[in-house]
C-alpha positions in Angstrom: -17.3 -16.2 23.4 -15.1 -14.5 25.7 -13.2 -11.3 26.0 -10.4 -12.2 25.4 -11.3 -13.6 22.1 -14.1 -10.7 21.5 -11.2 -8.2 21.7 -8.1 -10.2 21.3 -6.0 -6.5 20.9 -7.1 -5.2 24.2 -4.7 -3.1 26.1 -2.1 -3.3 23.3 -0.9 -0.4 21.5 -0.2 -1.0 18.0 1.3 1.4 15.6 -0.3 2.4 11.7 1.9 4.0 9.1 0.1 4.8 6.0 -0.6 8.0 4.7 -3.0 9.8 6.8 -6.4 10.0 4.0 -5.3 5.2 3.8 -5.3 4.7 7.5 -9.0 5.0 8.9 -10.1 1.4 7.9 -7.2 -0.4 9.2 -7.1 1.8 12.4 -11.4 0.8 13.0 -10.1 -2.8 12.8 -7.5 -2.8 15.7 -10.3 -0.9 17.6 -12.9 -3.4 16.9 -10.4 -5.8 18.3 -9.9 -4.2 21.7 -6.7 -2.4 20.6 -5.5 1.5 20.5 -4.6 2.7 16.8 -1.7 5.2 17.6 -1.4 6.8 13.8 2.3 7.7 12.5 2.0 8.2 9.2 5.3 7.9 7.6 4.6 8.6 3.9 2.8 11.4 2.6 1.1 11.8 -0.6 1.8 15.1 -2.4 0.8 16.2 -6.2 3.6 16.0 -8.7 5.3 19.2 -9.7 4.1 19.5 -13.6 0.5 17.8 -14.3 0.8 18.4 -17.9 2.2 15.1 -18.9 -0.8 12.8 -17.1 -3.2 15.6 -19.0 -1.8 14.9 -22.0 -1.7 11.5 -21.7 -5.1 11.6 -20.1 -6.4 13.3 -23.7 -4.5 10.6 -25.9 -6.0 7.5 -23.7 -8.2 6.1 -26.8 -4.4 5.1 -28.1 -4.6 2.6 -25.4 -5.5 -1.1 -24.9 -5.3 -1.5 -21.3 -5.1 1.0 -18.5 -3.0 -0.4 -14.8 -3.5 1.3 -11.5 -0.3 0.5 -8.8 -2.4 1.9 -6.0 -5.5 3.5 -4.8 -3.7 6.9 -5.0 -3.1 6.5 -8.5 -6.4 5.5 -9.2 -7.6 8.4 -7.2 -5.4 10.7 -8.9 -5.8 9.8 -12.1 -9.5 9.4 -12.5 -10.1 12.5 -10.8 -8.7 14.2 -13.5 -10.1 11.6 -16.5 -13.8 12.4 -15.2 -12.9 16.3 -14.8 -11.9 15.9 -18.7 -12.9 13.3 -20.6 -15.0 9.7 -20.5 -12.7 6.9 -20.6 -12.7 4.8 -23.5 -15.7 2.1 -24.0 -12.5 -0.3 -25.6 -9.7 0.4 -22.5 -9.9 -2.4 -20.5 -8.9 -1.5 -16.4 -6.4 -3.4 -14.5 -5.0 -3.1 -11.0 -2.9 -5.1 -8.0 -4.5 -4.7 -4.7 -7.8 -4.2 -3.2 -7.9 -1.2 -2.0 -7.4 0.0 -5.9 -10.3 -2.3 -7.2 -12.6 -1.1 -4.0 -11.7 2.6 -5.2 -12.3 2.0 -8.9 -15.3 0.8 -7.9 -16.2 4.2 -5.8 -15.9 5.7 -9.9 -18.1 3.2 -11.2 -16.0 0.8 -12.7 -16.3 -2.6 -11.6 -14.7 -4.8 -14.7 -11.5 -4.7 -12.8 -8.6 -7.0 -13.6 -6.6 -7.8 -10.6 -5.0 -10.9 -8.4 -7.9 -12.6 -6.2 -5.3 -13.5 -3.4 -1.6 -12.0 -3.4 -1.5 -8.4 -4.6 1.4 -7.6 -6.1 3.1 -7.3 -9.7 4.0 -11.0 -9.9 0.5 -11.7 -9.2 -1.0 -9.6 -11.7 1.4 -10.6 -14.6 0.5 -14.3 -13.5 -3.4 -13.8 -14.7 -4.2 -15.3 -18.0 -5.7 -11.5 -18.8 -1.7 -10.5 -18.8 -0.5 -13.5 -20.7 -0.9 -12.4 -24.7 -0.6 -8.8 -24.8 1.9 -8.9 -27.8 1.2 -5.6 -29.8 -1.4 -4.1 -27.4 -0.9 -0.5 -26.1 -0.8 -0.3 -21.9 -0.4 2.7 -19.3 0.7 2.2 -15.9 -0.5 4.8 -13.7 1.6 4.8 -10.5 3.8 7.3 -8.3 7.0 8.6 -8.9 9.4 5.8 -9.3 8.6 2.5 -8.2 9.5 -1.3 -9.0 10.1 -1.6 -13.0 9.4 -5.3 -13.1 5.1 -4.8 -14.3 6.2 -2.4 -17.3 9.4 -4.7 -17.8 7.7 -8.1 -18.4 4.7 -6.6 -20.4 7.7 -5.1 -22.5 9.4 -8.5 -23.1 5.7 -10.2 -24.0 5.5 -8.0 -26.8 3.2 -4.6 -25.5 4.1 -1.3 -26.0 4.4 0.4 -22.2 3.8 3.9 -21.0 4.1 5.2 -17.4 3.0 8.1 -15.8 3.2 9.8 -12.6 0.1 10.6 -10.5 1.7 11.8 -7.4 4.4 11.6 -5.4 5.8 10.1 -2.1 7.0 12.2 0.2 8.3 11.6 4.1 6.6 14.3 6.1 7.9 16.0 9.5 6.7 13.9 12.2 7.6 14.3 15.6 8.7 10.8 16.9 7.9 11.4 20.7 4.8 10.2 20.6 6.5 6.9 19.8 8.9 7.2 22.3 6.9 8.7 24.8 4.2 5.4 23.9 7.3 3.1 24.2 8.8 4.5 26.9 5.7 3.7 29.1 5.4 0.6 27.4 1.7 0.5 25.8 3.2 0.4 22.5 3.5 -3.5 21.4 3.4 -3.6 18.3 4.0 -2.0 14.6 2.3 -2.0 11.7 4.2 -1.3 7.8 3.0 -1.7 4.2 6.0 -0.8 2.2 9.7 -1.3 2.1 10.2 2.9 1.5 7.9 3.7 4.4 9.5 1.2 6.6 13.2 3.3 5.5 11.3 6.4 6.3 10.3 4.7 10.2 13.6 4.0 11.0 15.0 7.5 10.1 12.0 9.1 11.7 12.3 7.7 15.0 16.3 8.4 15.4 18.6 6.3 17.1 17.1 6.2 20.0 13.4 4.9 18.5 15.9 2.2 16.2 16.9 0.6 19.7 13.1 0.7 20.8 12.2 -0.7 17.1 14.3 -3.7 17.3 13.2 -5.1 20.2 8.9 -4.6 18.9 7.1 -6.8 16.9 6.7 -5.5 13.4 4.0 -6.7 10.9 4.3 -6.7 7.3 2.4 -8.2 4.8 5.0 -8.6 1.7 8.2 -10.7 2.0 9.6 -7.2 0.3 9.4 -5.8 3.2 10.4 -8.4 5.7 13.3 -8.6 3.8 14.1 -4.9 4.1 13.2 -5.0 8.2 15.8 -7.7 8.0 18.1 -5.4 6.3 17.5 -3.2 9.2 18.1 -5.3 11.8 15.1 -5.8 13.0 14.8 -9.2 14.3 11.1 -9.7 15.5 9.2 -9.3 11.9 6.0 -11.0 11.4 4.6 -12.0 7.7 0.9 -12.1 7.5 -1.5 -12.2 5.0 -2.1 -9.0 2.9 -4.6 -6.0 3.4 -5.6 -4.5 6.4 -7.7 -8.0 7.5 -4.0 -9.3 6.7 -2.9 -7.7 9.2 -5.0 -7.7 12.0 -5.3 -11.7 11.8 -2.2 -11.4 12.3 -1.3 -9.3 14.6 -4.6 -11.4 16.4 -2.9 -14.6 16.3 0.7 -13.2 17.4 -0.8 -11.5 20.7 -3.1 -15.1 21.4 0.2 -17.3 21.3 1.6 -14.9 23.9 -1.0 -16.0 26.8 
């Protein structure tokens, strides 16, 4: 095997956004490839103002049929505080989308996860025959503030009674964006990496106008067509799809660099 195809990423700079505490696996991978991680976290993961709703839902989760985790923060979150308070109940089955959220369920000792084998979003989930006849059956959705309605929405229409509650919160922290422009500027920074629409929103204000000109013209990876869509939005032109998680990614971003030679 060659170098090259040893370390396909070497000499290329690429750029990871997620939150600081979600960015060490996917920044070891681009180093195992040859390449240099340069970290720009552009969402930050805060606590919510007023715990005492997810407490007192935390003490009322015997009510519930089936518990859904959006993300590894919530699941983080939340189960901190279950096993601080309470065992969870021997009836409430677990659910999540991605997985990152069944590996950290797991870390708690929970491995009787529902969740999407391949694509790792809502549609997916609501797709699995698990999600199907839930007509009557009690269901929390532990997530962050916000988010995309459609989970809680179509479990509503098939008949289950639907609760969310917050875990944390998103934030955009105070970066300083010249590191990016200083990394552009000299040119060892080819590519970007994003794994959701808001941080890619929180990107393009963070690096200024300047950084936007800099951000058209670089390859950007996503691994949701939610998010391509929204870098089209943006006007950013060179946007790559590739499969999803971090190994998602940096197949992709493997590929793209090879078909450059």
């Amino acid at each position: 095997m060659s170098e090259a195809q040893r370390r396909p990423l070497e000499g290329r700079g690429i750029v990871v956004t997620r939150p600081a505490h979600q960015a060490a696996q996917l920044a070891e991978l681009i180093r195992a490839a040859g390449g240099t991680a340069i970290l720009f976290p552009v969402i930050e993961i805060v606590a919510v103002d007023d715990l005492q709703p997810l407490l007192a839902l935390i003490d009322r989760l015997d009510e519930f049929d089936l518990a859904v985790f959006i993300s590894p923060n919530a699941v983080n979150k939340a189960m901190n505080l279950i096993k601080a308070r309470r065992a969870l109940p021997p009836h409430l089955k677990l659910a999540a989308i991605g997985r990152s959220s069944v590996r950290e369920l797991k870390h708690f000792g929970y491995t009787a996860v529902i969740a999407p084998a391949s694509r790792f979003d809502s549609e997916a989930l609501l797709e699995l025959p698990a999600m199907q006849d839930v007509a009557g059956r009690r269901i929390v959705i532990f997530r962050g503030d916000g988010g995309r309605e459609l989970l809680g929405d179509t479990l509503t229409a098939r008949g289950a009674a639907i609760e969310y509650v917050e875990c944390y919160r998103r934030g955009r922290p105070q970066l300083d964006a010249a590191p990016l422009l200083k990394a552009w500027a000299r040119n060892e920074l080819h590519a970007i990496t994003v794994t959701s629409s808001e941080g890619l929103h929180n990107l393009f204000d963070l690096v200024g106008k300047l950084g936007q000109a800099w951000l058209r013209k670089t390859p950007l990876f996503v691994p949701h067509p939610r998010i391509e869509q929204t870098a089209h939005e943006l006007g950013l032109a060179a946007v790559v799809l590739t499969s999803q998680g971090d190994e998602g990614l940096v197949q992709g971003l493997t590929q793209w660099f090879a078909a450059q030679h």
